[in-house]
C-alpha positions, 0 to 999 in steps of 0.5 A, a space after each residue: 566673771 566665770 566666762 573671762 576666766 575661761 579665755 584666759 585659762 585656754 590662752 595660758 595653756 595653750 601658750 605653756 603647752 608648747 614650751 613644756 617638755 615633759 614636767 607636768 605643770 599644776 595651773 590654777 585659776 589664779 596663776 592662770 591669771 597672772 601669767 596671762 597678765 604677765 605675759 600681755 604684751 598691750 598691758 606692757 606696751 602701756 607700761 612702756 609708755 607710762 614710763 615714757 611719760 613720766 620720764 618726759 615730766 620729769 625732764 621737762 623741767 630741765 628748760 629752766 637749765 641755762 644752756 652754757 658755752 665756754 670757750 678758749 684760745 692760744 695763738 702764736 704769731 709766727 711773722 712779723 705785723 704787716 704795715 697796711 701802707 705797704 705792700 712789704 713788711 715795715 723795716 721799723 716793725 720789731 719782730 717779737 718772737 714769743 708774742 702769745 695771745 690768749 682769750 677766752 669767752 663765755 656764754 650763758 642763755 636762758 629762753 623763756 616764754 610762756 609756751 614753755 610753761 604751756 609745754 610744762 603743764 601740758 606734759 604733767 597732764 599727759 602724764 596724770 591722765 596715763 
């Protein structure tokens, strides 16, 4: 226990003896320590990555979510229909100036297979194991 100490004490002087000016600075064992645990950048790369994956398992429910897609459209017909058996626009077509067309769609899907619960679980597993 007493050898770990001092590597870590070295460490934290040498890494606070570059940024001190001119105030002297009281360092114990304990906040030695600390400071080493604070400043470990492997110790916050796993918490990064922590995170990551309980970000990961808290979203990976959200493949039960449908996916939507809603659509619409307005259309003004600006000329007269044209007869298919002539090549020139029929004299007995009415020509109907405010002729609007609308529509709309909607479109919902939900895919699920059991690679998908396969995926779930793996993730939940990722993220207990750390």
């Amino acid at each position: 226990m007493n050898k770990r100490i001092h590597p870590v004490l070295f460490l934290s002087l040498v890494v606070l003896g570059g940024s001190l000016t001119a105030e002297p600075l009281e360092l114990t064992v304990d906040k030695a320590v600390e400071l080493a645990v604070k400043n470990n950048l492997t110790l916050k790369g796993e918490e990064l990555s922590l995170e990551a994956k309980k970000r990961s398992k808290d979203y990976s429910w959200n493949a039960f979510v449908p996916k939507t897609t809603v659509g619409a459209a307005l259309s003004h017909l600006n000329q007269a229909p044209v007869d298919i058996f002539s090549s020139v626009a029929s004299k007995s077509m009415v020509y109907a100036d405010n002729t609007w067309h609308a529509s709309t769609s909607f479109n919902a899907q939900l895919n699920i297979s059991l690679a998908l619960f396969d995926g779930i679980r793996h993730t939940m597993l990722d993220y207990e194991g750390g």
